[in-house]
N, C-alpha and C positions, 0 to 999 in steps of 0.2 A: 622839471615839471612838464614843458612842453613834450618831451621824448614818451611821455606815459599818458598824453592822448589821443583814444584811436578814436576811429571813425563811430564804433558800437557808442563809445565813452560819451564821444559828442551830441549824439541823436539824441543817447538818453538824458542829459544836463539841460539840452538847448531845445528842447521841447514840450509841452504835456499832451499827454494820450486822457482821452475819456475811457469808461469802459463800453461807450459805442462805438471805439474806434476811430471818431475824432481827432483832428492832431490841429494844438496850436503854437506857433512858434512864440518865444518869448522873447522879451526886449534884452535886448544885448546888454543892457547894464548887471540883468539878475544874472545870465548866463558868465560872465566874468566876475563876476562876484561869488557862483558856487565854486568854480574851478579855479580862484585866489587869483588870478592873472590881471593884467591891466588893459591888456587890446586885445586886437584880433590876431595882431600877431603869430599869437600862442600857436593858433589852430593854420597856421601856413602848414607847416611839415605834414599835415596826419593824411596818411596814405588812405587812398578811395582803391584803388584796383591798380593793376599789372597791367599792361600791353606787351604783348609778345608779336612784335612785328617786324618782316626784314627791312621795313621803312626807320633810319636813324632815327628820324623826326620822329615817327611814332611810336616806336619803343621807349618802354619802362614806365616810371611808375608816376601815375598821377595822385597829385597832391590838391588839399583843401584850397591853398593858398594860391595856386597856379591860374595865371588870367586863363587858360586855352583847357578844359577837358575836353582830352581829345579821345575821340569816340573807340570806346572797345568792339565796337560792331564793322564789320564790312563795309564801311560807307565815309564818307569825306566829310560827313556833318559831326560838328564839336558845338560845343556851346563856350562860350566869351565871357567876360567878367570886366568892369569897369572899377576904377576906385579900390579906395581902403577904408571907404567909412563902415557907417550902421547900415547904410540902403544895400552898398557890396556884401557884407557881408550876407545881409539877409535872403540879398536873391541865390548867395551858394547853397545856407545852411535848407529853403525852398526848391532849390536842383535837387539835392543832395536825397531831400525827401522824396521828390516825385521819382526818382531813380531805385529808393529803396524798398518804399510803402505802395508810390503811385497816390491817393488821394484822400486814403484811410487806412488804416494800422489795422496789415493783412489782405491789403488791396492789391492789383496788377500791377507791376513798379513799371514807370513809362523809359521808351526806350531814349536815347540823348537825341534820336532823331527826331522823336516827335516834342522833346523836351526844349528844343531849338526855338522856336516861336517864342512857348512862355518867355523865355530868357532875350531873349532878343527885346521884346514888351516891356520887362519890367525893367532894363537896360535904359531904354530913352527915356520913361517915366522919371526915373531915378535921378537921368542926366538934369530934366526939365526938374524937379524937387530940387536939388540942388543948387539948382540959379537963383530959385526963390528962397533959399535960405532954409530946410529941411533936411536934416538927416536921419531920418526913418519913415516907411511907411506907418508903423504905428503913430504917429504922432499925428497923422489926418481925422482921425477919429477924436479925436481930444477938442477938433477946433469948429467953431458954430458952421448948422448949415451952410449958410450963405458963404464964410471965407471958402468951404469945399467945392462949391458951385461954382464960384467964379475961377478956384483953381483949374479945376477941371473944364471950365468953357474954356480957359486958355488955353489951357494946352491941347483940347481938341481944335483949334483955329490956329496957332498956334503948327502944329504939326501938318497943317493941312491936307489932314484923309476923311474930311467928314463925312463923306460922300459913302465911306466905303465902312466905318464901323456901324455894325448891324449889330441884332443878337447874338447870331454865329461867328463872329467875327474871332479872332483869339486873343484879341487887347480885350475887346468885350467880355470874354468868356473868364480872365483874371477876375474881375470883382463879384467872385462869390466868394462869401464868407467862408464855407466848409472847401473849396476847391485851394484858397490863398494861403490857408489854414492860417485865419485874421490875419494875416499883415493887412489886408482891407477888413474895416469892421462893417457889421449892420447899415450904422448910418452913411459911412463912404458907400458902398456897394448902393443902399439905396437911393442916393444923391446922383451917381454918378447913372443908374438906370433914370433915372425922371430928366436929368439933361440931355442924356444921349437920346431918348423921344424925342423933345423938344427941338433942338438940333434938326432932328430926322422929319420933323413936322413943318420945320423952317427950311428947307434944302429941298425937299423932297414933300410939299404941299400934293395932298388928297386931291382930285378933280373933280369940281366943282361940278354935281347934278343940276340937272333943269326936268329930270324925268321925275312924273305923277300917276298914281296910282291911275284907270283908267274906272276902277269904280267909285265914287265919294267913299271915304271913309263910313260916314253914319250908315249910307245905303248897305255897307259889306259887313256891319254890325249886327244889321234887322238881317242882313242874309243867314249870316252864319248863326243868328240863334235861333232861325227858321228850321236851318238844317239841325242843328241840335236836336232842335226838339221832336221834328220828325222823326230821327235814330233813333234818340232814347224810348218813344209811343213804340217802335218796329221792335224792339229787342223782344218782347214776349212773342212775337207774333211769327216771325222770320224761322224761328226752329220748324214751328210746326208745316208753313210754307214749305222750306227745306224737304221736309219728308215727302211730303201729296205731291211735290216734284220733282221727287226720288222714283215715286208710284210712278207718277203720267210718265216719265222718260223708260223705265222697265217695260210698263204698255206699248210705247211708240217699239223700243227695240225688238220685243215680241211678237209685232203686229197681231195683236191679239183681235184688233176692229178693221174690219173691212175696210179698206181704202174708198175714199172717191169717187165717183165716175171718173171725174176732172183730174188730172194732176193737180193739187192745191195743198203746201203744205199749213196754211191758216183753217183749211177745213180739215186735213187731217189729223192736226192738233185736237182741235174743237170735240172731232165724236170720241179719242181718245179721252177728253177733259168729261164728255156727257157719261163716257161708259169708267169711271172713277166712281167705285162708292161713296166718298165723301170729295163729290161735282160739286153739290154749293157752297162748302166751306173751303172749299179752295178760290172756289171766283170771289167768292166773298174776302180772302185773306190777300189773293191779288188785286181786287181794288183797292182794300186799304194800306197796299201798300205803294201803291202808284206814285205817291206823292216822295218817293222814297228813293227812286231814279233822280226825281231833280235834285234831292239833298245831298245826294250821296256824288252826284257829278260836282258840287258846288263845296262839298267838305271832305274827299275822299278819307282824310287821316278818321275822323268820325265812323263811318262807313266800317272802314276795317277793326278798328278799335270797339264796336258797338256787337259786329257781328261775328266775331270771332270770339 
């Protein structure tokens, strides 16, 4: 039985694909119950790839079963394997995907070098399960918040990196549901992000402000609905402004009005603004909008938002 399972044979048993391309690993009890077998055993012999190398060590063929895959790529990075249980097993049947799929069925298959980390992660997690008396990652989802909480506080303290698991991290970046393809579920994943905050909030404490607005709150309430309401009164008004100082600046470039005596451009504006056919509706639309300078320095986002 064992000699008639390959690698194809395995993915397809020890798996389910959604048709979004999802992939979740199943618990090793179904997976050796479709394929009649009793262990893991079975799945030692099933050939993954070739190495053709003049290195002894690296030549021929690697197997499911083998603690070292060692890398078909140019490089001295392998990935490692610990144990014979359900957790070993499941971090290969997990390599084995990200190597062939990558993270969805039809996705980028990752290379064993960048594959390394995962494995290395799920390697001492496994190790720390194991003390505590677990043989599967599935089996953390089954059990209440709080047993998960304090699992995971341990073995964050425990491993002593708290300092250093971030978001970005690559122990971090395991528990997503779609990335683990559930060996962590919903509520691990979720559990395990609201400690690792807490952790991060307890290690790594926010700096305490003593800075205060410089205007009272209520005061910048009466401002800003000052300036509101000024914008909103200007919208009708502003277009037509717009235009007559479209006119007056055409006049000024064409010096269409006799300049000055004096050099003064406040008076050469002015007879440009007197020789406009509509002079009083313009000083008229620039007085009323006077009040429209202070509002607009005091709310600019308004300002642009109103008059655009």
């Amino acid at each position: 039985m064992t000699k008639e399972i390959t690698k194809t044979k395995l993915l397809d048993i020890a798996v389910v694909k959604t048709h979004t391309g999802q992939i979740t690993i199943k618990p090793l009890v179904q997976v050796l119950e479709d394929f009649k077998v009793d262990d893991t055993s079975a799945f030692n012999s099933i050939a993954l790839w070739e190495n053709r190398a003049l290195n002894i060590a690296k030549h021929g063929t690697i197997h499911f079963g083998d603690d070292t895959w060692i890398s078909y790529e140019e490089t001295q990075r392998n990935v490692n394997f610990k144990g014979v249980d359900e957790l070993a097993y499941q971090i290969r049947i997990y390599s084995l995907i990200k190597l062939t799929h990558g993270d969805v069925v039809g996705g980028k298959p990752l290379k064993i070098s960048t594959l390394q980390n995962d494995v290395t992660y799920l390697n001492l997690f496994a190790a720390f399960l194991r003390q505590r008396g677990y043989h599967s990652f599935h089996e953390l989802e089954f059990k209440s918040d709080l047993v998960i909480r304090n699992l995971i506080k341990d073995y964050l303290y425990e491993v002593r990196k708290i300092a250093i698991y971030r978001q970005s991290h690559s122990f971090t970046k395991l528990f997503d549901v779609q990335r683990s393809f559930r060996l962590f579920g919903p509520k691990v994943c979720s559990v395990f992000i609201d400690v690792l905050n807490q952790l991060n909030e307890l290690h790594h404490p926010r700096p305490v402000t003593y800075s205060h607005p410089v205007i009272p709150t209520k005061v910048m309430k009466k401002i800003l609905k000052f300036a509101e309401k000024i914008v909103e009164n200007s919208k009708d008004k502003i277009e037509r402004w717009l235009e007559l100082n479209a006119r007056l600046i055409d006049s000024l470039n064409e010096g269409s009005v006799e300049p000055p005596p004096k050099i003064s451009t406040g008076e050469l504006i002015a007879k440009h603004v007197r020789n406009l056919p509509d002079e009083v509706e313009f000083i008229q639309l620039s007085e009323e909008l006077e009040d429209l300078k202070l509002a607009t320095l005091n709310r600019p986002v308004f300002a642009r938002d109103s008059i655009t």
